[in-house]
N, C-alpha and C positions, 0 to 999 in steps of 0.2 A: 395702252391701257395698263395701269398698275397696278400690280394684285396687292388687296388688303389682307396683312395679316389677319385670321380666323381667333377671336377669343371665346374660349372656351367657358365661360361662365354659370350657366341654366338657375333656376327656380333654385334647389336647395345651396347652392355656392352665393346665392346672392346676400345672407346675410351678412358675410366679410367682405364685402365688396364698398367702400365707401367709394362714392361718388361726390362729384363736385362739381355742382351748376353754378356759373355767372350769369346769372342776370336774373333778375326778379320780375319779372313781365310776364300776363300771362303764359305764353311758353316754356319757361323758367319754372314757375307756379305748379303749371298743370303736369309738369315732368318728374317734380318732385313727389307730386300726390301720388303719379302712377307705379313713381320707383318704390315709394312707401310700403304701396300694395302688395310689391313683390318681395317686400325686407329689404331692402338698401337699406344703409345707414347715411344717407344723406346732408351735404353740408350746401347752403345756396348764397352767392356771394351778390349785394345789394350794392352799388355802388351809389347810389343816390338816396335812395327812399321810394316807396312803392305811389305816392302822391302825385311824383313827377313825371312817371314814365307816358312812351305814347299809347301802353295799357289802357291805362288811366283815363288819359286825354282826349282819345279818339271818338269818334259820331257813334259808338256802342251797335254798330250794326252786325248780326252775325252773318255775312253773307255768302253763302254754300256755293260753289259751281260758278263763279262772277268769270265771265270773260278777262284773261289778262288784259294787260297797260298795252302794249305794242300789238298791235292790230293790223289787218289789210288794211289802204285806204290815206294809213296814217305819211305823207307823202314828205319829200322835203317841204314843199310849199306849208305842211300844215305844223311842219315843225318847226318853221321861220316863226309860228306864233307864240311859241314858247316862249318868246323873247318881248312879248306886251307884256306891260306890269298889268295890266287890265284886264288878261286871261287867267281863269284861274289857275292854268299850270302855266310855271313859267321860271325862267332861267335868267338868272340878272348877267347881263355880260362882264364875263370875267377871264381871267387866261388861266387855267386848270386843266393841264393834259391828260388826266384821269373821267375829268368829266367829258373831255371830249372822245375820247376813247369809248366813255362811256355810251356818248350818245351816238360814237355811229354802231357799235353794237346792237344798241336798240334801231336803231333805223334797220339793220339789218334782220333785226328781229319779227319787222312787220311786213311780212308776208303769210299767203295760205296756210303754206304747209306747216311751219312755226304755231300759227295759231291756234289751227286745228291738232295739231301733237298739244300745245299749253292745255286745249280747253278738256283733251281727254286725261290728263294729269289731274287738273283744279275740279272736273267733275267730279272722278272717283274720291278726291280727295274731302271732298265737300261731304258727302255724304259721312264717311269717317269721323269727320271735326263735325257735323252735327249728331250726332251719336253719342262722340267723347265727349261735349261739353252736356248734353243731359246728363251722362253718368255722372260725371264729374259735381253740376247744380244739384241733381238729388241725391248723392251720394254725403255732399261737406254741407246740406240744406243752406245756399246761398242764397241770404237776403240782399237781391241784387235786380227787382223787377223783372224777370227773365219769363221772355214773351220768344214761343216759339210757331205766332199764328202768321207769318209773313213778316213783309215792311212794303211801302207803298213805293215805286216813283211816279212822280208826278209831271206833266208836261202841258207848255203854253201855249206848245206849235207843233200843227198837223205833221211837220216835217219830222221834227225830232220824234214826234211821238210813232208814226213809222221806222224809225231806227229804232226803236224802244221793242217793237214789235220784234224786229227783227233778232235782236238780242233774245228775245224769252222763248223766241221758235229754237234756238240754237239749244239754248240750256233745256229744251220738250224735249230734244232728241238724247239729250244724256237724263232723262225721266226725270226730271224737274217740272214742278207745275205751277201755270202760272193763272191769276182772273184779269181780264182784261175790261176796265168800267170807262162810261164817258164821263163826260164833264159832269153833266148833269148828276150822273148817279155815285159819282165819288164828293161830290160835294154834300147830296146829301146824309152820305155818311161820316164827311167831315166839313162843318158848317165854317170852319178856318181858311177855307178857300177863295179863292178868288175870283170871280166871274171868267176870267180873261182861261182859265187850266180846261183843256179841252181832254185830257181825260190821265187815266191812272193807270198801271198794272202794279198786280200787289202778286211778289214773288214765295208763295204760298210755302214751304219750306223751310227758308229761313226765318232770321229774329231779329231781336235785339233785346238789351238793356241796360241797364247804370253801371261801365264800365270800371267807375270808379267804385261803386259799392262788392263789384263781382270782384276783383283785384284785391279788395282789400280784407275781404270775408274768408276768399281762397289762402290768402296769405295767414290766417288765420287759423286756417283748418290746417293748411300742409306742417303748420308749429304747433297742433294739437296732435296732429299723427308723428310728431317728434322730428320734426327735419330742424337743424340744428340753420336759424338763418341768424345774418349779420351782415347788416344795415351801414353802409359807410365805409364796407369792405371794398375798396378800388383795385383790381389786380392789373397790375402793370407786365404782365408775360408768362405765358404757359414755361413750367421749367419741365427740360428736353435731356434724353441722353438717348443718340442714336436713332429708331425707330420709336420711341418708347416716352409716354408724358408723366413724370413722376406727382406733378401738381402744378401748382400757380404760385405767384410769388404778388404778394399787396404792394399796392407803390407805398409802404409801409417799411416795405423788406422783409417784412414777416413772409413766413412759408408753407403753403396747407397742403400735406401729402394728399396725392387722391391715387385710388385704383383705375378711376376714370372719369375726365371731364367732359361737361358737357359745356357748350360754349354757345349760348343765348344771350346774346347781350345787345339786341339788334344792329343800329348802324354801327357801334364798337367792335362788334366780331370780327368785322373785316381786321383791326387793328390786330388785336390780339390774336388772330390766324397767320399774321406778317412774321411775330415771331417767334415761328416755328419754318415760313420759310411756304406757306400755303397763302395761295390770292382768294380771295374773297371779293371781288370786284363790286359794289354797289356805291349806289349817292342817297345821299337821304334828302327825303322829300320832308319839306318842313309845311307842318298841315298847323291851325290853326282853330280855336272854339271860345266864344260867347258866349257865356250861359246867362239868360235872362230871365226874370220873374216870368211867370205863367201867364202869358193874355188871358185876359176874359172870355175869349174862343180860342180854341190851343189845337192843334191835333191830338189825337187818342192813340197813333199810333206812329212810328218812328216812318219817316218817307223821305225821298232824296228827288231832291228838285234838280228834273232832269237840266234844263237849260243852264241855268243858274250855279252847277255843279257844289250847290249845300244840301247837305243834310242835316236832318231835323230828327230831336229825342226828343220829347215828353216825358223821360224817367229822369234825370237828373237832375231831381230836388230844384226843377226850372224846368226851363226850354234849352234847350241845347244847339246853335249852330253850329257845324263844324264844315270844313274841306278845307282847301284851296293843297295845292303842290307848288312849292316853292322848291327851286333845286341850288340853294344858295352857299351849299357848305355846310361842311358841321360847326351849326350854330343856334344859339337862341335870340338872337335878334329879332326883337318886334318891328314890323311895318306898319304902321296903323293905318295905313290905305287898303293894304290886302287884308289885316281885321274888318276893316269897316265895311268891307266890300259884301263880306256873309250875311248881315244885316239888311244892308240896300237892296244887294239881290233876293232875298229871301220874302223880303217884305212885297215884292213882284208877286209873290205867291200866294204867301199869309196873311192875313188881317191881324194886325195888332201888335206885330213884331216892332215895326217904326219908333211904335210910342213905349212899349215894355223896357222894366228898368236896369241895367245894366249889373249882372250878380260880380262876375269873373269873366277874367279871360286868359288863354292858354298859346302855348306853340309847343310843338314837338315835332323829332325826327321819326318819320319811316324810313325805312331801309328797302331801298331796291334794287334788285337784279336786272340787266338790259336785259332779258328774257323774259320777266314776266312770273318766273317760278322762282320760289321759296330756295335754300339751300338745304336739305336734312340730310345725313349722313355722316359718316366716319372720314375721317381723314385719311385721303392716299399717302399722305407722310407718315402720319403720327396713328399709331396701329390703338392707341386707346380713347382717340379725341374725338367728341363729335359736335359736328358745325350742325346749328339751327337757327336759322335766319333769314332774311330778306324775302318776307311776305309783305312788303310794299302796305297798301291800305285793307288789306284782309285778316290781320296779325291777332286782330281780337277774334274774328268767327274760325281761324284756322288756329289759335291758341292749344286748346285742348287737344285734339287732334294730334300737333306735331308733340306732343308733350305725352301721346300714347304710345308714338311710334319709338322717340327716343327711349322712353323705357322698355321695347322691345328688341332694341339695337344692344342695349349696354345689358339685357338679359341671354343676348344672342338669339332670340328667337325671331323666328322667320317672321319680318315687319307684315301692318297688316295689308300693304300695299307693295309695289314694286317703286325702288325709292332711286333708279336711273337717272331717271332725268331730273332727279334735286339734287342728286348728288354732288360734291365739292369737287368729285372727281371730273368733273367737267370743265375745270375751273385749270388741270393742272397740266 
């Protein structure tokens, strides 16, 4: 184990302290606001624009306490399925020895004990990230649909919807609450339905909404509380002397000194962790959204079509489908059969999605870990760096959350969690 040099910082030192976040993504966003609060002088570097990120992009669900990716159960046999273009998760064959590394990690990762250690992390953590992101929504008054009465899944078969059960028992036991409806009685509360959904649970807790509205209001607010942002700023490497991060360098060649970086830049972190000589091991999962005019029956409230693995918003100025995991490389390549496929599957569920008009469509990368947990923490190299990333498909409801915790990291005060097992130091 590698002891991290201790920075002495606190509450009144923080006003000389400029810090330097890469990456404008919720995380990014919400780290800046909290550094704000404590007087950082704050610079946040955008390398794209805040329109494109998987921020942005993603099904807007906030969802608290979600069971990780790697699971008991999850078998070789079911991870030969990764390999159908016709599942929603899935791996185009390719010869990449980092994803294969990657994926016997993750196979190694789905067992009891793994699980049950993930689920006591993502519970406590879940509660945190829904706390942080009210403060955060009532604090910058984000006009962003932000609904904190649930979200639904939905199911067409007895089978799954038993495994559905089994899930919401696990998250009762870390005090999570869940309603459990039939068919009948989730239909009548959502008339969008389709005869064939034999019932619902609505995970009472959590949220969602217009990820793009929350993204871009918050980007708003943290440059109204003066955080110095710049959009198109690409940084090509942490610059290094010895233990010690003096700043970042633009693939520019321009130079931003920092007191301390924070490195949120999701599937790119791992890159820029490389040169300093730190692994950040993840693959990005390339997820996909549809945004359609609003049926004539539409749902009222954001729900995830168990079988089907789409999810569905009603806040984004449309109807919203989104999923699939694609594990193809960092890229933006469209497949229009795995776009098409949210649609077809969806419509299994919805009434009116078939015929509804085609607004936009999207792709973006998740960043994941074969563990299943996020990366938060200081760097065991670089005594001033801190990695935040690979929250896989939870990055918008754990947003604010890790963006409380890094401003309690680069204040030195005692995080409001125990941050072990995110650590990078696991990594090293």
């Amino acid at each position: 184990m590698q002891t991290i040099r201790q920075r002495k910082v606190g509450l009144s030192a923080m006003q000389s302290e400029h810090v330097v976040i890469v990456g404008g993504g919720i995380v990014g966003l919400s780290a800046a606001s909290f550094l704000k609060r404590k007087g950082a002088r704050v610079t946040l570097l955008e390398r794209d624009g805040f329109a494109s990120s998987a921020s942005t992009g993603n099904a807007g669900f906030i969802v608290l306490g979600h069971p990780p990716l790697p699971r008991p159960g999850l078998t070789s046999q079911a991870l030969k399925m990764l390999f159908d273009p016709a599942n929603p998760l899935y791996v185009p064959p390719r010869f990449d020895p980092a994803l294969f590394r990657w994926l016997w990690q993750f196979r190694k990762a789905c067992n009891e004990k793994q699980f049950h250690h993930s689920m006591e992390v993502l519970a406590e953590f879940g509660w945190i990230a829904g706390k942080a992101f009210d403060e955060i929504v009532n604090e910058a008054k984000l006009d962003c649909d932000y609904h904190r009465d649930g979200w639904l899944e939905i199911f067409e078969t007895e089978k799954r919807f038993e495994h559905g059960r089994a899930d919401a028992d696990i998250l009762k036991k870390h005090g999570y609450q869940f309603d459990e409806l039939t068919g009948d009685e989730i239909r009548q509360q959502e008339p969008a339905l389709r005869d064939n959904v034999v019932g619902a649970i609505c995970y009472k807790d959590s949220g969602w909404a217009d990820p793009g509205r929350c993204v871009a209001a918050l980007a708003e607010h943290v440059k109204q509380q003066g955080v110095d942002i710049r959009v198109g700023a690409a940084v090509s490497r942490l610059v290094t002397s010895g233990d010690h991060a003096h700043g970042v360098e633009l693939e520019t060649g321009d130079m931003i000194e920092a007191d301390q970086v924070v490195v949120a830049a999701g599937i790119w972190s791992q890159q820029l962790a490389q040169t300093v000589g730190l692994r950040v091991p993840m693959q990005a999962a390339k997820g996909y959204h549809i945004n359609l005019a609003m049926p004539d029956v539409a749902p009222t409230r954001a729900c995830l079509l168990a079988e089907a693995f789409v999810a569905v918003n009603p806040s984004c100025q449309g109807l919203r489908l989104a999923g699939t995991l694609e594990f193809s490389g960092i890229n933006h390549n469209v497949v229009e059969r795995r776009l098409n496929m949210l649609r077809i599957n969806a419509a299994r569920f919805l009434k009116g999605v078939d015929e509804a008009a085609e607004l936009s469509t999207w792709c973006g990368l998740r960043p994941c870990t074969a563990d299943g947990l996020p990366v938060i923490g200081r760097s065991p190299r670089i005594d001033n760096v801190i990695i935040a990333t690979g929250h896989a498909m939870l990055g918008f409801g754990l947003g604010p959350g890790t963006g409380q915790l890094i401003a309690e990291l680069v204040a030195n005060e005692p995080p409001t969690m125990n941050l072990d097992a995110m650590s990078p130091a696991r990594y090293a």
